[in-house]
N, C-alpha and C positions, 0 to 999 in steps of 0.2 A: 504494500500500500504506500502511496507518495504521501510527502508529507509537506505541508504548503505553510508557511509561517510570516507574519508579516508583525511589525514592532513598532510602535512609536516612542517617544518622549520629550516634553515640550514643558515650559510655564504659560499657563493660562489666568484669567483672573477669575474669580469665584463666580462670575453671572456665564462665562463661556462653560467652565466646568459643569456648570447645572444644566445649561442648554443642552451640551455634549452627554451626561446622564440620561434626561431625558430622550434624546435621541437614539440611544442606545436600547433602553424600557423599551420603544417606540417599537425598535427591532424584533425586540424580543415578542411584544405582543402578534407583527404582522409577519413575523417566521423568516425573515432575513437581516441579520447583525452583520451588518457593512462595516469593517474596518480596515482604514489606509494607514499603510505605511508610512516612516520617513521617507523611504527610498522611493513612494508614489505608487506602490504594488498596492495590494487590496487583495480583499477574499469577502465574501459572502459568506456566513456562516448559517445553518439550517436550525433554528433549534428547536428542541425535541419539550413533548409536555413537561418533564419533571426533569429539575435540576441538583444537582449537587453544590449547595452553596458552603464558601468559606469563608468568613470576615474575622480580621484583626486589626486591633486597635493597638496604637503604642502612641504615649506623651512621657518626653524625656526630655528635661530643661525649658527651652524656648522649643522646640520642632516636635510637630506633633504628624502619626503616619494612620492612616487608613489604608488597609487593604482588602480586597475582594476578588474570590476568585469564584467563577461560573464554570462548571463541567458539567457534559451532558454527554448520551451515548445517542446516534444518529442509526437510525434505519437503514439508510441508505447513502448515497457518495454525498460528502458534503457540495455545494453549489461552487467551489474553487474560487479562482481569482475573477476580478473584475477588468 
């Protein structure tokens, strides 16, 4: 099976991050999770009724992290790049 990966990382300011969240929900609601890359690659991701959620929190000093990870198992070939 190939394996198709695509990464960003960037500062945004808190009303873009929210926008980008919701856009993301948005995905998930109408079963295709669009995500670009730096590189300008992309994948369409499929997602399936029930997820596997992760969240972690961490506050140390001044810098505080949230994380969130979303895995799910797909029926069939994910929708690949864009």
């Amino acid at each position: 099976m190939s394996k198709d990966k695509v990464s960003f990382r960037c500062m945004l300011p808190r009303e873009q991050v929210a926008c980008w969240l919701e856009s993301l929900a948005q995905g998930i609601r109408s079963g295709c999770v669009r995500l670009e890359g730096n590189d300008g690659r992309g994948l369409c991701l499929a997602p399936s009724p029930v997820f596997e959620v992760e969240a972690k929190a961490k506050l140390k000093d001044t810098r505080a992290k949230l994380e969130m990870e979303l895995e799910w198992t797909t029926s069939g070939p994910l929708m690949g790049e864009l």
